[in-house]
N, C-alpha and C positions, 0 to 999 in steps of 0.2 A: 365915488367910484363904487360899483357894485360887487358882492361877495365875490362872484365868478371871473370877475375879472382883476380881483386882487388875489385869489390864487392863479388866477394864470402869471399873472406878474412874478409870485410869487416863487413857481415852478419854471420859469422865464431865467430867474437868477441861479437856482439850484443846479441849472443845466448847465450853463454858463459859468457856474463860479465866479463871477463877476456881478456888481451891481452895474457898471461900467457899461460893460458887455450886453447887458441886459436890455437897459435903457437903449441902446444903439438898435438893436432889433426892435424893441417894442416904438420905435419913433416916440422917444420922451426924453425926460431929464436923468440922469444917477441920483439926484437930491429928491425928486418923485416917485423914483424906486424904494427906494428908501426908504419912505416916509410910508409910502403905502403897503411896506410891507414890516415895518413895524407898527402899524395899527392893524396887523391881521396877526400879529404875535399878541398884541396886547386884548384883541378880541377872546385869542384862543388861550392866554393865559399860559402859555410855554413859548421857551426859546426855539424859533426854529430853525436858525440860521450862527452860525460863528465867525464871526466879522475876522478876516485878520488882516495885516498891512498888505500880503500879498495876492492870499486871496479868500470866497467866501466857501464855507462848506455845511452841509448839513448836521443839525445833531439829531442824537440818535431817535426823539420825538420828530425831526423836522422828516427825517427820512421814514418813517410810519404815515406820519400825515402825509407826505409825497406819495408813498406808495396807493394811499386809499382814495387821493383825488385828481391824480393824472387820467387816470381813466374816467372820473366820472368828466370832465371838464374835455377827453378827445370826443366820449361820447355827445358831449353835449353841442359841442358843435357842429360833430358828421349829423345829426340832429338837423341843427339851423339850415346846412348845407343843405339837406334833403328834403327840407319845406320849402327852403328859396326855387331849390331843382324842380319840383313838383309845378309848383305856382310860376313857371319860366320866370324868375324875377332873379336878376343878374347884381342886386344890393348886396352890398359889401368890400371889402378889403383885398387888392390882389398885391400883394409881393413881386415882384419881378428880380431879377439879379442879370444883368446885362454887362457885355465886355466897354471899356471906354468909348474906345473911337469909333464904334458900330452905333454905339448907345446914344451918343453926339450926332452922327451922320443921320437916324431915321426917324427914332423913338417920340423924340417933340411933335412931330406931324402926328405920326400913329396915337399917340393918345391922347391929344389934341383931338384928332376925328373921331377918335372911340369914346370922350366922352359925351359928343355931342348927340351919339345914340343912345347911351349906358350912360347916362348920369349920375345914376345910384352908386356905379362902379367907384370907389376911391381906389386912384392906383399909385402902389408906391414902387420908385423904383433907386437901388442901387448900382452904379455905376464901378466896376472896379475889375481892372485885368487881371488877377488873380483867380485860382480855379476857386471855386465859391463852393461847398458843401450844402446843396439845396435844402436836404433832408437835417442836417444837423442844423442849420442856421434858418430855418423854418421859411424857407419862400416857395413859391407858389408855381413858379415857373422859373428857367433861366431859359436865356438868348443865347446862343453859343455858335463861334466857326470851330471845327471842329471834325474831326474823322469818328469812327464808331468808338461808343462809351467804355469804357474799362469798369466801372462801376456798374456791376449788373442788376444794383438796386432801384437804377433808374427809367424811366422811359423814355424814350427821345424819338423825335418828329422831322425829318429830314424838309425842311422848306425848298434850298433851292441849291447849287455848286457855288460855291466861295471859291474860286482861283487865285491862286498866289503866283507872283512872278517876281523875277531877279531883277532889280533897276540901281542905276546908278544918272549922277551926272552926267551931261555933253562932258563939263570942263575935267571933272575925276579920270574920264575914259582915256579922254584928249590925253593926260598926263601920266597916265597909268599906266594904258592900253585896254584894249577891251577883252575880255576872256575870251577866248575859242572853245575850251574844254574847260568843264566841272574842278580839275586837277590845277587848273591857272589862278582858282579862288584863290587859293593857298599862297601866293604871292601879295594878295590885295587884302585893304581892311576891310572885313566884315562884319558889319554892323549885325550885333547880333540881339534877338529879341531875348531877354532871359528871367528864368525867372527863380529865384530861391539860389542864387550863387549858383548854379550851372552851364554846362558851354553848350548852345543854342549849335544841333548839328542838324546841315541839310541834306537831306535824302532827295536826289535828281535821278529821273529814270527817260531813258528814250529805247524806242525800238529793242525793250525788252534787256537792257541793260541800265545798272543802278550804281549811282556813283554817293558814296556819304563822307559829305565835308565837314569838320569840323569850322563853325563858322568863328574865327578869331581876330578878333580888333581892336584898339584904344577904346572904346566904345559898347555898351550892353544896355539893352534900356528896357523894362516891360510893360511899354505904350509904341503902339504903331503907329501913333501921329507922331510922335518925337523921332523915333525911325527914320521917318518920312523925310522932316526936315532936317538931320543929319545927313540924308543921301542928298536933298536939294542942295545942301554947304557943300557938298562937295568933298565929305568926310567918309567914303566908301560905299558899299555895294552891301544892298539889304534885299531881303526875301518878305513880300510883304500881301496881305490882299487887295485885287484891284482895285474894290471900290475907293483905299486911299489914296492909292496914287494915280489914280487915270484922269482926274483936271491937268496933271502933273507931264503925265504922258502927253496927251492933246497938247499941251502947251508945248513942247521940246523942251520942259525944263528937267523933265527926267528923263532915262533911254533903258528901254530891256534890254537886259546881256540873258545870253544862253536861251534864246527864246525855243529851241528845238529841245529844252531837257526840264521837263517839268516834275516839280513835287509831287508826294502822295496827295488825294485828292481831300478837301475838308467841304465841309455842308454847312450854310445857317441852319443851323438847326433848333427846337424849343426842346429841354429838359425838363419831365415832371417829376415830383418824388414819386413810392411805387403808391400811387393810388388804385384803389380799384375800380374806381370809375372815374373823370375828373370831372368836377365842382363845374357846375354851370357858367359860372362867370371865367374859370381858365378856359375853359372849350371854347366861349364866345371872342372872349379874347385871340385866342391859339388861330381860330379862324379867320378874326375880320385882321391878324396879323400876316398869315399866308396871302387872303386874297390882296394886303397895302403891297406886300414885297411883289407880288405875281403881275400888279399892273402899273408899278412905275418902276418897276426893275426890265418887264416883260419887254424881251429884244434888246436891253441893252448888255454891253460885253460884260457889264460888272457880273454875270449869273449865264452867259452865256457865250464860253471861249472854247 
C-alpha cells in the first residue's frame, strides 16, 4: 500500500475513533487497518494513535501530523479529480448511500447498465434506512425520498414525486372498518415507520385543511418492506411509498384508506456533499440515474399521482 493511502487510512480512523469504523467505510478489514497504520507509526517513528478498549484517539504528535496532512492528502485528490475531469475519464471510486427498499427495487439494473458504459467507474453502495451523514461518513452521493434538506450543507437534486398513500388489508378493513376521517386512525393499529425510539406522526391534508395523527400500534419497524408485509398480515394500516406497495394494490391484496387526504409531498431525490463543482463520475452517474428513473418510471403512477 502506498504512503498516500496509508495516511488516508490513517486519517480514516482519527475521524472515526474507531479502527472498526474505519475499515467499514474504507471497504476493508479492522485487522488491515491496523496493521497499515502501525507500519505508518513505525515509518514515522512516533505514536500516533492511543489504542483504548473503547475507543481510538489521537496523541498529541498524531494530531500535529493530522493537522499537516489532511489537507495535503484533500488536496491531492481534488487533483486526481480534476485531471480525471479534464480528460472526461469517469475512473474511479463512487460511494453511493441508498434507503433499503428503494435500493432493492432499482439500483441492480442502474449499475448494472452503468457499468456497461463506465467500466472504470467501481461503485460501491451501502444500503441502510437510517439518515446517513453524507459529508461525515465520506460518500459521494445519496438516494433519498424525502421532502426539502434541513441540512443546508448539502445539495440535492429533485428527480421525480415519491407519493405515499394509507393502505391496509381487504381482511383488516372487513374487521375493523375502514376509516372515513384522519381522526378514525386513532381507533386502529398503525403500523408505524420509526426511527431512533420515536412515534412515527402523520400529517394528512385535503382541500386546504390538515389533520396530524399520531401513528400508534403493537408494531414500529424502520424498513418499508417489512411495513408492507405487516399491512398484507393483516396487522394494520401503514403510510407507505407507492412503488412498494402497488404490485399489492394491483393484486387486491392491499386497499387505500383516506385516499382523498394526502401527506406532505416527498421527492426521489440525489444528496451531494457541498461540493463546488461535482466530480465527473457523480454528474455522469446523477444523470444516466435521472434519465433510468424518467424512462421506466415515465407514465407510471409510481412518480405520477
Amino acid at each position: 500500500m502506498g504512503e498516500v493511502e496509508s495516511i488516508r487510512m490513517f486519517l480514516t480512523v482519527a475521524e472515526q475513533r474507531s479502527f472498526t469504523a474505519a475499515a467499514r467505510l474504507l471497504g476493508t478489514t479492522p485487522a488491515s487497518v491496523t496493521r497499515t497504520v502501525a507500519a505508518l507509526e513505525d515509518q514515522l517513528g512516533v505514536q500516533l494513535l492511543l489504542r483504548t478498549t473503547r475507543q481510538v484517539s489521537l496523541t498529541s504528535a498524531g494530531a500535529a501530523y493530522a493537522a499537516r496532512v489532511a489537507p495535503l492528502v484533500a488536496a491531492l485528490k481534488e487533483a486526481s479529480e480534476e485531471t480525471r475531469d479534464l480528460q472526461k475519464v469517469t475512473a474511479g471510486s463512487l460511494r453511493i448511500s441508498a434507503p433499503m427498499s428503494l435500493g432493492i427495487e432499482i439500483l441492480p439494473t442502474v449499475v448494472r447498465q452503468f457499468s456497461i458504459i463506465h467500466p472504470k467507474t467501481r461503485v460501491s453502495i451501502a444500503l441502510s434506512d437510517r439518515f446517513v451523514d453524507i459529508v461525515e461518513e465520506d460518500y459521494d452521493l445519496a438516494i433519498r425520498i424525502s421532502g426539502p434538506p434541513s441540512d443546508k450543507s448539502t445539495i440535492w437534486r429533485k428527480i421525480c414525486p415519491c407519493p405515499r398513500i394509507l393502505v391496509a388489508s381487504p381482511a383488516y378493513l372487513d374487521e375493523h372498518g375502514k376509516p372515513e376521517q384522519p381522526e378514525d386512525l386513532t381507533r386502529l393499529e398503525c403500523l408505524s415507520y420509526q426511527d431512533e425510539n420515536r412515534h412515527e406522526t402523520w400529517e394528512l391534508s385535503r382541500n386546504g385543511q390538515t389533520r396530524v395523527i399520531t401513528a400508534k400500534g403493537r408494531f414500529s419497524v424502520n424498513n418499508g418492506d417489512f411495513l408492507a408485509q405487516l399491512a398484507l398480515a393483516g396487522e394494520g394500516v401503514a403510510l407507505l411509498p407507492l412503488f412498494i406497495v402497488e404490485p399489492a394494490l394491483k393484486a387486491g391484496r392491499l386497499t387505500q384508506v383516506l385516499d382523498q387526504w394526502s401527506p406532505p409531498e416527498t421527492w426521489l431525490t440525489l444528496y451531494y456533499p457541498p461540493y463546488a463543482q461535482l466530480p465527473l463520475r457523480v454528474a455522469t452517474f446523477s444523470d444516466f440515474f435521472e434519465v433510468y428513473i424518467r424512462e421506466t418510471w415515465e407514465g407510471a403512477s409510481v412518480i405520477n399521482r
